[in-house]
C-alpha positions as CSV (number, residue, x, y, z in Angstrom):
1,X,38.5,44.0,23.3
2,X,37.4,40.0,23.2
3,X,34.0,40.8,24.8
4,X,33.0,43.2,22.4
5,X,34.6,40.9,19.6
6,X,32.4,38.1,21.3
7,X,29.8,40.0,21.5
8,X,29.6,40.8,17.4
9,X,30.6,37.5,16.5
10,X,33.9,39.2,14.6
11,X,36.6,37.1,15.8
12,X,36.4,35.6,11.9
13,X,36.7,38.8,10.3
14,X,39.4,40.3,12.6
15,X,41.3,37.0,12.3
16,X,40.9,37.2,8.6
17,X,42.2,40.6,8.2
18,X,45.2,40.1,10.2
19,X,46.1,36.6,8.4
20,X,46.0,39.3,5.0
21,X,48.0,41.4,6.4
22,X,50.8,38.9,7.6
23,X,50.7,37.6,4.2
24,X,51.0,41.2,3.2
25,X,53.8,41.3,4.7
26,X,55.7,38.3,4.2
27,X,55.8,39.0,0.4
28,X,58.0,41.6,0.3
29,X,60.1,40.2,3.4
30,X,60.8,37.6,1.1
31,X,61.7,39.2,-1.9
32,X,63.9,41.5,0.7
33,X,65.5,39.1,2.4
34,X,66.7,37.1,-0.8
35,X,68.0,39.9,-2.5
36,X,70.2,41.2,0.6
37,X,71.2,37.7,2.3
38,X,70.2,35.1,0.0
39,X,68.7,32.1,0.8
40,X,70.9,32.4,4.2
41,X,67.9,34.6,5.2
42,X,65.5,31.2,5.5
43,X,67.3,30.9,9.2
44,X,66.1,34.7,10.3
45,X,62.3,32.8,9.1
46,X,63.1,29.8,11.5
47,X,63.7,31.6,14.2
48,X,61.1,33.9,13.7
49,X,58.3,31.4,13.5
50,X,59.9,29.6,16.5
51,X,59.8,32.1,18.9
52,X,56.5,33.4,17.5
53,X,55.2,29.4,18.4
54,X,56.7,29.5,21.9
55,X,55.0,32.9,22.7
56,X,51.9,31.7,21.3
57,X,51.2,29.0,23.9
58,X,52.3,31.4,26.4
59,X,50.2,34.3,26.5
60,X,46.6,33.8,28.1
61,X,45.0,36.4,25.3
62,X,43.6,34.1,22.9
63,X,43.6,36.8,20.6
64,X,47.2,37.5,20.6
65,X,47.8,33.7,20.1
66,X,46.2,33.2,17.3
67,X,48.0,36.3,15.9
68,X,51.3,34.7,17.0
69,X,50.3,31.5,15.1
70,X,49.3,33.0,12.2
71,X,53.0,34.9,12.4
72,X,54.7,31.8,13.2
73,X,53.3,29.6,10.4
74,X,53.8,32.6,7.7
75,X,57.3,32.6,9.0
76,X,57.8,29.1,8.5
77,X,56.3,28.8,4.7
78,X,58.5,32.1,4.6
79,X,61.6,29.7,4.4
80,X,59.7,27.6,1.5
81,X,59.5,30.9,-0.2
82,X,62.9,32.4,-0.2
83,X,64.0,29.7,-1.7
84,X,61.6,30.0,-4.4
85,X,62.9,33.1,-4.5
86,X,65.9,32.4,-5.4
87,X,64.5,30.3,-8.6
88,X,62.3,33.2,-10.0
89,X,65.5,35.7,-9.9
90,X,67.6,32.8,-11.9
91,X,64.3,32.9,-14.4
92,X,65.0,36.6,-14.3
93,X,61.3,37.3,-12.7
94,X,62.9,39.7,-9.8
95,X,66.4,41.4,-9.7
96,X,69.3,40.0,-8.5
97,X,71.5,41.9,-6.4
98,X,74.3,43.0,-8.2
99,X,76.6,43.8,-5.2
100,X,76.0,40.0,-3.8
101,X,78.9,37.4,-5.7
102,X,77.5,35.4,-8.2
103,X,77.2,31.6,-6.5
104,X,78.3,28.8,-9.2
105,X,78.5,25.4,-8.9
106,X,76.6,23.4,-6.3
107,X,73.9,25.9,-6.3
108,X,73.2,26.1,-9.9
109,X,73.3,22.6,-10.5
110,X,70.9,21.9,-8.3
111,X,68.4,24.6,-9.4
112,X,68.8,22.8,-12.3
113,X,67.9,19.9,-11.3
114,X,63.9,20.2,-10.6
């Protein structure tokens, strides 16, 4: 698969697609993972891009790492983003989960805060 990627000169392109489809991906994770868990979820991100870093210096395809990095670094602004999250559904841009206890307090003043 890399010689005939080497051979066409595609390794942007196929890079590029992936990276959109990661991102893809991510978005909805996000909006997912803050309506079920919160922003609790940003540790299932952590260790997601972790482990996605630590396999990407490991395998010899350069191919798959990059596709691990790109993984691991969407996975790691993932935690950025749940957090943002959380703000939009306070602006009432996304739903809030109406089974999940309302947080008061310490949350909401600092959401107010920025």
């Amino acid at each position: 698969m890399e010689q005939i990627l080497t051979e066409h000169s595609a390794y942007g392109l196929v890079i590029g697609a992936f990276t959109f489809l990661i991102i893809g991906i991510f978005h909805p994770l996000v909006i997912k993972a803050e309506y079920y868990w919160d922003t609790k979820s940003w540790w299932y991100f952590l260790v997601l891009g972790i482990v996605c870093m630590f396999l990407s210096v490991r395998v010899e395809s350069m191919m798959v790492s990059i596709f691990l990095g790109v993984t691991a670094f969407s996975a790691l602004w993932s935690i950025l983003e749940v957090i943002e999250q959380e703000k939009r559904v306070k602006k009432g841009w996304f739903p809030e989960n109406p089974k999940r206890k309302k947080q008061t307090g310490e949350s909401d003043k600092k959401l107010n805060t920025h």
